[in-house]
mmCIF file of the C-alpha atoms, coordinates in Angstrom:
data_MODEL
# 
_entry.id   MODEL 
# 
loop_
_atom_site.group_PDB 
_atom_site.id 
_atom_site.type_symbol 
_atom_site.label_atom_id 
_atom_site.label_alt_id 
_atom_site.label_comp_id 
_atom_site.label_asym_id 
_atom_site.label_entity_id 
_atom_site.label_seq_id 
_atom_site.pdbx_PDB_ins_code 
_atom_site.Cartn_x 
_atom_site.Cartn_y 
_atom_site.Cartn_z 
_atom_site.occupancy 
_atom_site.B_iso_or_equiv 
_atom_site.pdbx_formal_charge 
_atom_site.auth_seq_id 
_atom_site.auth_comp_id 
_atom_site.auth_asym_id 
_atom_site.auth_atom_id 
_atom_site.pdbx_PDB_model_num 
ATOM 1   C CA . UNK A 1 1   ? 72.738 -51.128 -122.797 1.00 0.00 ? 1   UNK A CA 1 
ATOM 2   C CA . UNK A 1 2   ? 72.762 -48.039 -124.535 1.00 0.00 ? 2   UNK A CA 1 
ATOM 3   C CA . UNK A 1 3   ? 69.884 -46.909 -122.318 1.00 0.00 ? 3   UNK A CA 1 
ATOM 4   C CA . UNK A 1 4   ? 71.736 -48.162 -119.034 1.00 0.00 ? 4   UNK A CA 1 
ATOM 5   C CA . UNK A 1 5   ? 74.343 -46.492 -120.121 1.00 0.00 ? 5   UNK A CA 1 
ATOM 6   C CA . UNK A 1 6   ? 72.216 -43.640 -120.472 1.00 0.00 ? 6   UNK A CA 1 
ATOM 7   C CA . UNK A 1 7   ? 70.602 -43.904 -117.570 1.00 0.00 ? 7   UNK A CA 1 
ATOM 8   C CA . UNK A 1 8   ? 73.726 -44.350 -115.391 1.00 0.00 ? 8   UNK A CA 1 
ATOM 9   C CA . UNK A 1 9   ? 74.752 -40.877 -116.914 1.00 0.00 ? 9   UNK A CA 1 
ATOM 10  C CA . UNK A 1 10  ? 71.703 -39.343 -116.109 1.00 0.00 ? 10  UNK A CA 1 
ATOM 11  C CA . UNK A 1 11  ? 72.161 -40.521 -112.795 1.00 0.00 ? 11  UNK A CA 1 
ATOM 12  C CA . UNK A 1 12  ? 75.572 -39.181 -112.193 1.00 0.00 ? 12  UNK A CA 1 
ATOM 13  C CA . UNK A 1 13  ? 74.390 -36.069 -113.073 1.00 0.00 ? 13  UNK A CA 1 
ATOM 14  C CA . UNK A 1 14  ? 71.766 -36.192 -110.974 1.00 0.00 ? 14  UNK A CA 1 
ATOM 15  C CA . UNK A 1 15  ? 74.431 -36.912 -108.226 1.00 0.00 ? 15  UNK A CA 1 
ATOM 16  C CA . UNK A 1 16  ? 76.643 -34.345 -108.785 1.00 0.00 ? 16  UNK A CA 1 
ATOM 17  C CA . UNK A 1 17  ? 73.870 -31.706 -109.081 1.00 0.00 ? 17  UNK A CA 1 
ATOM 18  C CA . UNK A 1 18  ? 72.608 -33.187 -105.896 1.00 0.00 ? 18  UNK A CA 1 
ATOM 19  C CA . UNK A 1 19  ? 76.116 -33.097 -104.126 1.00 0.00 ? 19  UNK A CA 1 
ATOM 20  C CA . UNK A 1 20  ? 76.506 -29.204 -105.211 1.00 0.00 ? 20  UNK A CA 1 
ATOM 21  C CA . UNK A 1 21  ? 72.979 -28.275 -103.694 1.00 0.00 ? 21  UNK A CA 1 
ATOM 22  C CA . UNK A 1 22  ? 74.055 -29.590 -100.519 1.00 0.00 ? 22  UNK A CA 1 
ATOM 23  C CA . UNK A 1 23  ? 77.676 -28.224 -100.826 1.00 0.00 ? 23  UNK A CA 1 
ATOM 24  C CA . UNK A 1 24  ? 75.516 -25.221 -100.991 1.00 0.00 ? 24  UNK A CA 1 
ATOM 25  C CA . UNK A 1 25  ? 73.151 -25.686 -98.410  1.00 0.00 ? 25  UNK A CA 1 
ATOM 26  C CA . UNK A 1 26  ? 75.976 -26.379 -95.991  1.00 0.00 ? 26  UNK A CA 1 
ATOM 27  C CA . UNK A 1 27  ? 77.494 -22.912 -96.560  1.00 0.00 ? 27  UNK A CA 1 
ATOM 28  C CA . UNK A 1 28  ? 74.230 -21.098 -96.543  1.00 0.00 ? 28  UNK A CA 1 
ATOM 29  C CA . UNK A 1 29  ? 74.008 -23.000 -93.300  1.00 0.00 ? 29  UNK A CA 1 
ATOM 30  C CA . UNK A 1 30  ? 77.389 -21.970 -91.962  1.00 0.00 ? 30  UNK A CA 1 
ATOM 31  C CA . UNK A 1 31  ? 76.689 -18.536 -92.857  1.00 0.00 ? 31  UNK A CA 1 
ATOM 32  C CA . UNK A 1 32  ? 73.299 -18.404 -91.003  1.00 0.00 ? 32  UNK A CA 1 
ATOM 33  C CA . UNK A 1 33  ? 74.695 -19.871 -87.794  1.00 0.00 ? 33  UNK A CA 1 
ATOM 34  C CA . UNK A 1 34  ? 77.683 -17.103 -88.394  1.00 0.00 ? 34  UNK A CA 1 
ATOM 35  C CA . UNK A 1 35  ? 75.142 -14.179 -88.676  1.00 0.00 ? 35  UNK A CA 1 
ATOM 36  C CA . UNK A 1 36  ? 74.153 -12.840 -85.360  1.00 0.00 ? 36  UNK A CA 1 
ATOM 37  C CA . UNK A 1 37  ? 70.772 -11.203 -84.751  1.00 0.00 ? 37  UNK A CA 1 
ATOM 38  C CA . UNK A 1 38  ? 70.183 -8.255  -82.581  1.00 0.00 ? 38  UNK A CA 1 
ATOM 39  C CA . UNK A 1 39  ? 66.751 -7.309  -82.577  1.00 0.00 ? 39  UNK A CA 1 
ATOM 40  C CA . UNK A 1 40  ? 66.317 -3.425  -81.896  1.00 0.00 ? 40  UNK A CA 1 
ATOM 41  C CA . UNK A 1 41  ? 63.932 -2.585  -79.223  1.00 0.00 ? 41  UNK A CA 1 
ATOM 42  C CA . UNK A 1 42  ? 64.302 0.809   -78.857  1.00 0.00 ? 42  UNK A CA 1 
ATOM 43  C CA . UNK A 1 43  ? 61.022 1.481   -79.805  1.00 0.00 ? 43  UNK A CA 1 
ATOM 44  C CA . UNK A 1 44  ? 59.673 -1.191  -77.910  1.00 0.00 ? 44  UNK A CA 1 
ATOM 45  C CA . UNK A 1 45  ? 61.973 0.178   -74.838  1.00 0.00 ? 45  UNK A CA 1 
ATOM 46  C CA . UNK A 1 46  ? 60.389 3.846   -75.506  1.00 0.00 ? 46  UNK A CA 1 
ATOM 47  C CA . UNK A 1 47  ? 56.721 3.085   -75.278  1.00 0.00 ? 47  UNK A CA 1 
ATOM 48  C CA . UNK A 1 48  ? 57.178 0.903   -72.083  1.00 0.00 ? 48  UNK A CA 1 
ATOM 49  C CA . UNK A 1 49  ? 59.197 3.751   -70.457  1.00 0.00 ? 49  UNK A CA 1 
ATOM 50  C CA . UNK A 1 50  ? 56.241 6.698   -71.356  1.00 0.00 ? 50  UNK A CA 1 
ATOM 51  C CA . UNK A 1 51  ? 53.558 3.809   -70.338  1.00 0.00 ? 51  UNK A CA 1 
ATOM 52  C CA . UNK A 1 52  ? 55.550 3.473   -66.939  1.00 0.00 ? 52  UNK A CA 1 
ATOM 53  C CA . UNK A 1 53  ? 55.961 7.146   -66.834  1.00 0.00 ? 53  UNK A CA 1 
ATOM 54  C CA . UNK A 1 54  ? 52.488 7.628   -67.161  1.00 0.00 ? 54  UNK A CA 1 
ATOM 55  C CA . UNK A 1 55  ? 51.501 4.894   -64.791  1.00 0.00 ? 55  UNK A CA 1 
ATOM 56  C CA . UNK A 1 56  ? 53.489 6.954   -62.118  1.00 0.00 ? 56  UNK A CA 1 
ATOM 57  C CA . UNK A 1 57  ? 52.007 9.946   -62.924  1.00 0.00 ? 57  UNK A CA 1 
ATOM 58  C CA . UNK A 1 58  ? 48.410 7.998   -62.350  1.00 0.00 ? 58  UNK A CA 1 
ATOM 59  C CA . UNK A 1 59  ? 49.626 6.153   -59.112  1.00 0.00 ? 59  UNK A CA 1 
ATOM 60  C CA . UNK A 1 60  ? 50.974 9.843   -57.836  1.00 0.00 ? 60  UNK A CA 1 
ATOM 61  C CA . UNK A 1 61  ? 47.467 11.511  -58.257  1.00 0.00 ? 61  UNK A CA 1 
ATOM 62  C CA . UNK A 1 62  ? 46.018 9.090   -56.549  1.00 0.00 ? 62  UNK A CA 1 
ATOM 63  C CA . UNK A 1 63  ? 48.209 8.742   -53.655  1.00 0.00 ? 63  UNK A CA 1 
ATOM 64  C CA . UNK A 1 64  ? 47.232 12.851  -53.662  1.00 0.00 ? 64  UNK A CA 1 
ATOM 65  C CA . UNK A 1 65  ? 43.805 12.161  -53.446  1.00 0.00 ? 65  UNK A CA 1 
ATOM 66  C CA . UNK A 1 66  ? 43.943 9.285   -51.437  1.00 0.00 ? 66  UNK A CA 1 
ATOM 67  C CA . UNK A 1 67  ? 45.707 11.231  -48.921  1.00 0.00 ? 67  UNK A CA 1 
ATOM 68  C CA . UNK A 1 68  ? 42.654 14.293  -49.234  1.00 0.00 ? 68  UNK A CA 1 
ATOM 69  C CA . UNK A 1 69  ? 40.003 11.790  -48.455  1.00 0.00 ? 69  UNK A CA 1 
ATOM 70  C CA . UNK A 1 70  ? 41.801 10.127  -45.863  1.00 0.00 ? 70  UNK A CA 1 
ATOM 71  C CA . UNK A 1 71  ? 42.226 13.306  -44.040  1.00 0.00 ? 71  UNK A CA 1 
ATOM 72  C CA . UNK A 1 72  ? 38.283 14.210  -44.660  1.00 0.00 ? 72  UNK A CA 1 
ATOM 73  C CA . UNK A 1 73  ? 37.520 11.309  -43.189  1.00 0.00 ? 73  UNK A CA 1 
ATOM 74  C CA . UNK A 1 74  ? 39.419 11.947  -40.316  1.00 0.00 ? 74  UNK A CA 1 
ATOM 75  C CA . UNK A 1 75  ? 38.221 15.033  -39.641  1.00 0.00 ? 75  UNK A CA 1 
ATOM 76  C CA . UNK A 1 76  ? 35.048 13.469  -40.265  1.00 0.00 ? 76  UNK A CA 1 
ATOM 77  C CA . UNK A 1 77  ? 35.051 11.817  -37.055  1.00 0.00 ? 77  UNK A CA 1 
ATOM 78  C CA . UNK A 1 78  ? 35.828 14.671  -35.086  1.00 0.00 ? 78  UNK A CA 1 
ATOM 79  C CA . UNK A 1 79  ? 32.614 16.041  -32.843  1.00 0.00 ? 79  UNK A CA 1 
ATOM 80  C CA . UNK A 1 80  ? 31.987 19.695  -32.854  1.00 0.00 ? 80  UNK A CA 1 
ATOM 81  C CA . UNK A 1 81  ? 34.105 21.819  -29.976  1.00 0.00 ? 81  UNK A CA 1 
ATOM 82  C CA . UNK A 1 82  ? 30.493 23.531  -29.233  1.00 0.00 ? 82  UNK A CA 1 
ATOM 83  C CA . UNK A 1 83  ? 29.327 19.573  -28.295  1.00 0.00 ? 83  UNK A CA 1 
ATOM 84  C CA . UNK A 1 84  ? 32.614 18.650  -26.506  1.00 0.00 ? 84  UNK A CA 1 
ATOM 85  C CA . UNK A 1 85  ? 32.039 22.065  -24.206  1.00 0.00 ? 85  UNK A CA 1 
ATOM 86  C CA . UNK A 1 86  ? 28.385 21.444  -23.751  1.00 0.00 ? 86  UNK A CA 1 
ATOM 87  C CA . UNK A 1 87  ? 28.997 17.684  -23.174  1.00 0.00 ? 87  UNK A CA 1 
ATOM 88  C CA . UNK A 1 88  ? 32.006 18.649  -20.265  1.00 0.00 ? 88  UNK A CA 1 
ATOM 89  C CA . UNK A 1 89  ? 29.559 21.603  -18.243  1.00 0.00 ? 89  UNK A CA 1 
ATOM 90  C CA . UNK A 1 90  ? 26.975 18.955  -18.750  1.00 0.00 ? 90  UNK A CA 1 
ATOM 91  C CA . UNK A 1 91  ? 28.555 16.223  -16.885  1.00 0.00 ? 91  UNK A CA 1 
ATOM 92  C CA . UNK A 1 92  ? 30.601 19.117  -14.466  1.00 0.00 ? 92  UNK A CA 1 
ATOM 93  C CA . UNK A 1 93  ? 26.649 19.546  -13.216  1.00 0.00 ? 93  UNK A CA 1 
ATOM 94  C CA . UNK A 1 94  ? 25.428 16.224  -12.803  1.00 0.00 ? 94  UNK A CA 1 
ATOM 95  C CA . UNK A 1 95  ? 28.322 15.655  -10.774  1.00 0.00 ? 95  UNK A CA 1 
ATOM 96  C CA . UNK A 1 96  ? 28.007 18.794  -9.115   1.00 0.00 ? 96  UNK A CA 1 
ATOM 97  C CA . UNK A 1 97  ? 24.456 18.096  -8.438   1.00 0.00 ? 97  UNK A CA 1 
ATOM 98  C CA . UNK A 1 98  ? 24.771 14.624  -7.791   1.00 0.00 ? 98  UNK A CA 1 
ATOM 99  C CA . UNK A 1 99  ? 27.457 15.792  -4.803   1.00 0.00 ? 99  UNK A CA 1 
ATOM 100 C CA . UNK A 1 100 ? 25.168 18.116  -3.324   1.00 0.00 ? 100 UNK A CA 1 
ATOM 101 C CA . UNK A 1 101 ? 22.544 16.045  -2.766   1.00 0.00 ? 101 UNK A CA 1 
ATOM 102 C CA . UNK A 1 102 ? 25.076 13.284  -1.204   1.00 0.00 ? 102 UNK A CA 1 
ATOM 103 C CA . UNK A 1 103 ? 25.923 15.842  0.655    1.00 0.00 ? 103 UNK A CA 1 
ATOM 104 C CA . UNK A 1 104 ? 22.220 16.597  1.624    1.00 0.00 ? 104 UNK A CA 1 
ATOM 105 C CA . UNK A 1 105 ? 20.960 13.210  2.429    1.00 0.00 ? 105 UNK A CA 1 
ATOM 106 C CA . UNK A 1 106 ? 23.886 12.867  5.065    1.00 0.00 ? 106 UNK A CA 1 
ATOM 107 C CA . UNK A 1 107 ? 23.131 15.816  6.648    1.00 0.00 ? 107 UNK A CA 1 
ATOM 108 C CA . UNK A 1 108 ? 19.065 14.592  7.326    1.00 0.00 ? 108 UNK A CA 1 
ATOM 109 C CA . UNK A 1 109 ? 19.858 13.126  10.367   1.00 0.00 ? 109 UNK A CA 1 
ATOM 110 C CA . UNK A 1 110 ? 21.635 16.286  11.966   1.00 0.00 ? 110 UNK A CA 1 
ATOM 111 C CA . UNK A 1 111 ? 19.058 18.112  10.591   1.00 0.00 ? 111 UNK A CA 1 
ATOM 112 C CA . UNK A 1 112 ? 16.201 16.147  12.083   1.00 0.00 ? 112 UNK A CA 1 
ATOM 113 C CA . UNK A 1 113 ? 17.980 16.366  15.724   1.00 0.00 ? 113 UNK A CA 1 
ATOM 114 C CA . UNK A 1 114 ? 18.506 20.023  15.420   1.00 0.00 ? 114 UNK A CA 1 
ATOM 115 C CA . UNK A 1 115 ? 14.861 20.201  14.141   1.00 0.00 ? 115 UNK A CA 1 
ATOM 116 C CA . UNK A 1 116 ? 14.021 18.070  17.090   1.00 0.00 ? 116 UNK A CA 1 
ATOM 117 C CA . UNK A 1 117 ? 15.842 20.311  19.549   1.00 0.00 ? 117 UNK A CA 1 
ATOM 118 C CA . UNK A 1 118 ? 14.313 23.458  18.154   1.00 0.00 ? 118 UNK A CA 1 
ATOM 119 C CA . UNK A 1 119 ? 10.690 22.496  18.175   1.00 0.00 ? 119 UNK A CA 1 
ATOM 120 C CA . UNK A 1 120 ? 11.406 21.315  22.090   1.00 0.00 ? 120 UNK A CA 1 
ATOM 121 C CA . UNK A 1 121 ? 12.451 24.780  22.670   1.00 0.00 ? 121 UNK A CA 1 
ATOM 122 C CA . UNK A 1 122 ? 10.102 26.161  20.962   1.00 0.00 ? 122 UNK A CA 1 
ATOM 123 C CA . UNK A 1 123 ? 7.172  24.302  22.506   1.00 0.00 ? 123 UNK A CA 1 
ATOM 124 C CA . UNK A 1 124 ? 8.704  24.824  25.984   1.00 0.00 ? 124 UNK A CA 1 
ATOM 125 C CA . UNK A 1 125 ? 8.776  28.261  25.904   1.00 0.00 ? 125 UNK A CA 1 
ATOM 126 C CA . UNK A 1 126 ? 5.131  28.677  24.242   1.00 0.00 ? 126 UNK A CA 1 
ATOM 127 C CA . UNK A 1 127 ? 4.075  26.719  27.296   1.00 0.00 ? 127 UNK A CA 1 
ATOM 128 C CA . UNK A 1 128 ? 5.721  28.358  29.703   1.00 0.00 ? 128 UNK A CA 1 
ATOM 129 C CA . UNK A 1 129 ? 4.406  31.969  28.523   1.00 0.00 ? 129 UNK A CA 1 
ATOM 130 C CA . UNK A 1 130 ? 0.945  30.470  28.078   1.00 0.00 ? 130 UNK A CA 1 
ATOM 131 C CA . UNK A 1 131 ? 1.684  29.222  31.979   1.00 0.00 ? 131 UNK A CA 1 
ATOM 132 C CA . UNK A 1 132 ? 2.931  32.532  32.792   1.00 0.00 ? 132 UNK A CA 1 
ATOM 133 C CA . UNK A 1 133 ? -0.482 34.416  30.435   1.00 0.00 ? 133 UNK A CA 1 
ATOM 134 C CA . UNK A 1 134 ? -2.928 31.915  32.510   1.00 0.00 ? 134 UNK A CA 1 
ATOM 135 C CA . UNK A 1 135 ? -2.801 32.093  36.299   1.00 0.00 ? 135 UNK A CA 1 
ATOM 136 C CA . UNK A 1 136 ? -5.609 29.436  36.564   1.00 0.00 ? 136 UNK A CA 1 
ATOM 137 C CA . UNK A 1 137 ? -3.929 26.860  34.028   1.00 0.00 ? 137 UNK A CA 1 
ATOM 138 C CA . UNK A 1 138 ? -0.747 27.745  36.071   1.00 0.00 ? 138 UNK A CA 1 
ATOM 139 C CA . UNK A 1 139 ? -2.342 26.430  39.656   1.00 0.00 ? 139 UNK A CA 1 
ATOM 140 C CA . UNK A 1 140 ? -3.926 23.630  37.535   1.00 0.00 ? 140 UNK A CA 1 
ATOM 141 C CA . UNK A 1 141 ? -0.378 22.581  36.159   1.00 0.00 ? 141 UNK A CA 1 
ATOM 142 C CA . UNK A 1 142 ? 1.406  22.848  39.638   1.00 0.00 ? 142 UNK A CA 1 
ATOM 143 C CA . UNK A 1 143 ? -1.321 20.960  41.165   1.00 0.00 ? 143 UNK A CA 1 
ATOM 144 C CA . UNK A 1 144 ? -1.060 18.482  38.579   1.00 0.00 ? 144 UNK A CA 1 
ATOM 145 C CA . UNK A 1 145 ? 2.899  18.173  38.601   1.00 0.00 ? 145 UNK A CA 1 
ATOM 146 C CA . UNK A 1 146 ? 2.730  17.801  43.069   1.00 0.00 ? 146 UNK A CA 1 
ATOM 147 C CA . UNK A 1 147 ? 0.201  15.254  42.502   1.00 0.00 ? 147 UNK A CA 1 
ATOM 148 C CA . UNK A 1 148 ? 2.945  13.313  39.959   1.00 0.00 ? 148 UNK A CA 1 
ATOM 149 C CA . UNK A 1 149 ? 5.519  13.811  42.137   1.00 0.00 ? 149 UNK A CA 1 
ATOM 150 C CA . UNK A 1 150 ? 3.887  12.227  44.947   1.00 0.00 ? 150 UNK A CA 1 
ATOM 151 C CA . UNK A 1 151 ? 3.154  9.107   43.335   1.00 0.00 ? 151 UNK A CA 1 
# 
């Protein structure tokens, strides 16, 4: 008995010992739920604001140069004035030309019957002074028309 006895002490102490870690455990406990953590993140804050700051800067320059090539390009495109003037005085003569000979080709008839008209006169009077030169192809011709003109 005298080692139950022992035993049942040992125990007890055991208990007790046991009950006062958790006694303590429950204000450790208390006083870790009562401590409030605020982590600093000023430093963290600082190095995302100069990154950011920085990133700007890099999106600025090349929004700059963006805007540089964008313009090149578009001035690129452009054709010379020298071509523009050459191209306009080209195309004012083909139409120019181009009207003329409209112009011409409507005229050919006219000109034919006034061509026509001109070489009748023409050969009329060269007959009628060769007539007039040639007494003996004159008879001839008058004989030659009163004959007609009887028939």
């Amino acid at each position: 008995m005298a080692k139950i006895d022992e035993l049942s002490e040992l125990l007890i102490e055991e208990l007790s010992d046991f009950k006062l870690q958790i006694n303590k455990l429950e204000t450790v406990s208390k006083e870790i739920q009562a401590v409030v953590i605020k982590p600093d993140i000023s430093a963290l804050k600082s190095f995302m604001e100069s990154t950011l700051q920085l990133q700007n800067e890099v999106v600025k320059n090349q929004n700059v140069k963006l805007v540089t090539i964008s313009n090149k390009l578009t001035n690129s495109n452009r054709y010379p004035k020298w071509f523009l003037a050459l191209l306009c005085v080209s195309l004012m003569s083909v139409f120019v030309v181009t009207g003329y000979s409209i112009y011409q080709l409507q005229r050919i008839s006219e000109m034919k019957l006034l061509e026509y008209e001109k070489g009748r006169k023409e050969i009329r009077t060269h007959f009628y002074e060769f007539l007039e030169s040639d007494e003996p192809s004159k008879k001839a011709y008058l004989n030659w028309k009163s004959a007609q003109s009887l028939h």
